[in-house]
C-alpha positions in Angstrom: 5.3 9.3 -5.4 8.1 9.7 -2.5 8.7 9.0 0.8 8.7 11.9 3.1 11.9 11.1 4.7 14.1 10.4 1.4 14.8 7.2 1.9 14.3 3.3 0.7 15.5 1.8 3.1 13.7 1.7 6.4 14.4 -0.4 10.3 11.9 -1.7 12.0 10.1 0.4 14.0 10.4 3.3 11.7 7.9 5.5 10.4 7.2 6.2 6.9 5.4 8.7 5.2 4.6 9.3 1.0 3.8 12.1 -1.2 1.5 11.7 -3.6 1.3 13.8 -6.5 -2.2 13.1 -8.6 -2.6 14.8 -12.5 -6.3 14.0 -12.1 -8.7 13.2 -9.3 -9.8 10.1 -8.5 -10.1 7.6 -5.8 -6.2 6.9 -4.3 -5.3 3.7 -2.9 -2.1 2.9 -1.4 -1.3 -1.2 -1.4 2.2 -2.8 -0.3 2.6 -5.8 -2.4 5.3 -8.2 -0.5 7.3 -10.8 -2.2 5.7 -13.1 -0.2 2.5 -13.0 -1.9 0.7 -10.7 0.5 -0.8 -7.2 -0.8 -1.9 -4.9 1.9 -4.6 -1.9 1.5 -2.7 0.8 3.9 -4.8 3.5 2.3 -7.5 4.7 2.5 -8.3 2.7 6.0 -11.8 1.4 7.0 -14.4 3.4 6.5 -12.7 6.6 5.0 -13.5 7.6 1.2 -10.4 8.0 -0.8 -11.4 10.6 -3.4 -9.1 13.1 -3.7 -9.0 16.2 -6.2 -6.1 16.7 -8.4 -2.6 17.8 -6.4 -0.2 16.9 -3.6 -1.1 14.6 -0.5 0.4 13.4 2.3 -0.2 10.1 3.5 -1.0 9.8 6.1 -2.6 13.4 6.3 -1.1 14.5 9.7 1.2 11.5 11.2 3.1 8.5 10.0 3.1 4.5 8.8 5.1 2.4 11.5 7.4 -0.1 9.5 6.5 -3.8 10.7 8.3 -7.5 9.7 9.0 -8.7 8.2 12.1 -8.2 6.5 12.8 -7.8 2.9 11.8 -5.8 -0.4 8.5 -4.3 -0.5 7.0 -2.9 -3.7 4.5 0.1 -2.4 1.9 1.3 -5.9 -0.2 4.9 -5.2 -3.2 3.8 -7.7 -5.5 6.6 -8.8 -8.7 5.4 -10.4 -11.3 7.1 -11.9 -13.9 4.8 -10.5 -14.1 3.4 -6.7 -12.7 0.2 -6.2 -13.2 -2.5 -3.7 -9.9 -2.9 -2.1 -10.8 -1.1 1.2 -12.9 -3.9 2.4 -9.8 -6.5 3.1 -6.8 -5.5 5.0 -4.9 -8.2 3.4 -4.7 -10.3 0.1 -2.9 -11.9 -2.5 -1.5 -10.2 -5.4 -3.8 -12.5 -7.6 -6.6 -11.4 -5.5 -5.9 -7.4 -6.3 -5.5 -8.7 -9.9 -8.7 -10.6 -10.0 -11.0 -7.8 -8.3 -9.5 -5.3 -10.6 -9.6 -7.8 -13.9 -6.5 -5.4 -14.9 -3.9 -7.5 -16.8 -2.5 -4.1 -17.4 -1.8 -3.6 -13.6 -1.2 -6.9 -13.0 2.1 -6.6 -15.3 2.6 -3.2 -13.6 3.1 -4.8 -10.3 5.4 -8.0 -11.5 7.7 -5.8 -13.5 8.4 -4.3 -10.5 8.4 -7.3 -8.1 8.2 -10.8 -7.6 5.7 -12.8 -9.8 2.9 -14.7 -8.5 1.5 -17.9 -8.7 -2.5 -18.4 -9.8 -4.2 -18.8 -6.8 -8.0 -20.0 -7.3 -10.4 -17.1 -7.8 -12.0 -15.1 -5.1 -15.7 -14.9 -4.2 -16.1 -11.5 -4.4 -17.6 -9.6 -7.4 -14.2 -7.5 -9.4 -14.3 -4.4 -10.5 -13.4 -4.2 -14.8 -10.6 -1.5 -14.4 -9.6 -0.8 -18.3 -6.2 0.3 -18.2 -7.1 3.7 -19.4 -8.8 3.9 -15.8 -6.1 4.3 -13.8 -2.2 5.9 -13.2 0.0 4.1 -10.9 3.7 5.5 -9.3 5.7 2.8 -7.2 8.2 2.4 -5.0 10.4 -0.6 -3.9 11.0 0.0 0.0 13.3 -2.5 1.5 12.4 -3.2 5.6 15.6 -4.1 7.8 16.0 -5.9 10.4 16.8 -4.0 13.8 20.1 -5.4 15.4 18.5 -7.1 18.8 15.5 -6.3 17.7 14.8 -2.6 19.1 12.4 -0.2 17.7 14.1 2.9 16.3 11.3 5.2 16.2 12.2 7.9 18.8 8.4 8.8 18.8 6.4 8.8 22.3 4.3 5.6 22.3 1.0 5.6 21.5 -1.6 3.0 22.7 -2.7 0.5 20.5 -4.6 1.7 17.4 -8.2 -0.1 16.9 -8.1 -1.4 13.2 -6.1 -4.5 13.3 -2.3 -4.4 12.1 -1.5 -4.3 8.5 1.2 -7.0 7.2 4.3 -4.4 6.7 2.7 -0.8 8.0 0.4 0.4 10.6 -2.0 3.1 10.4 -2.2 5.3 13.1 -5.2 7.0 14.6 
């Protein structure tokens, strides 16, 4: 996994694109996982099937991810699974609640090795998935988001109006 533009550090206002290089097919899933305790689903959106063949993606397929605040280190983890998971039905959750759909201790110490640790939060209400750790491959990144000096948008994109789905924590998908 890369970013498109070469970078790991990002403004505001940016956009941001990854390639995603799979061995094997399976269903993708891109999540941000903040150190504030907030993991965002930014791929595949609402609605939209994530299996992909073995290969090279772009994502997203034809435009980009608009960096939002706030500020600070983000860790970004393409998961390939060989079964479907149910992350794409919440924009936004807790590590813990990734950790406890997934029931993936292996994952779990994927993610904290390569950002902050969590604290147990109480369990969620929705049914997880078991995901062995032979059931998925992971590739991260740790993207830090800057602040813009008096707070202007950098992206020298025309703008576009406002997309349907509602914003995701650090990145917006575009229509």
């Amino acid at each position: 996994m890369r970013t498109n533009e070469g970078k790991h550090r990002y403004q505001i206002g940016e956009d941001i694109s990854y390639t995603v290089q799979t061995s094997a097919p399976g269903w993708l899933y891109l999540l941000v996982f903040s150190r504030e305790n907030v993991a965002t689903c930014i791929f595949p959106t609402a609605g939209r099937d994530s299996y992909l063949a073995a290969g090279t993606y772009r994502l997203p397929k034809d435009d980009a991810f608009e960096v939002k605040e706030p500020s600070g280190k983000d860790v970004t983890v393409a998961l390939l699974s060989s079964i479907k998971l149910n992350l794409g039905d919440k924009e936004e959750m807790t590590w813990d609640e990734v950790f406890d759909r997934l029931r993936s201790k292996g994952l779990a110490g994927y993610i904290n090795q390569r950002g902050v640790g969590t604290k147990k939060t109480a369990p969620t209400s929705t049914a997880p998935v078991s995901l062995n750790d032979t059931d998925w491959q992971a590739a991260s990144l740790v993207i830090e988001t800057l602040t813009n000096p008096a707070g202007h948008k950098v992206s020298t994109k025309p703008t576009k109006k406002p997309t349907k789905a509602p914003p995701a924590r650090h990145f917006v998908q575009p229509q």
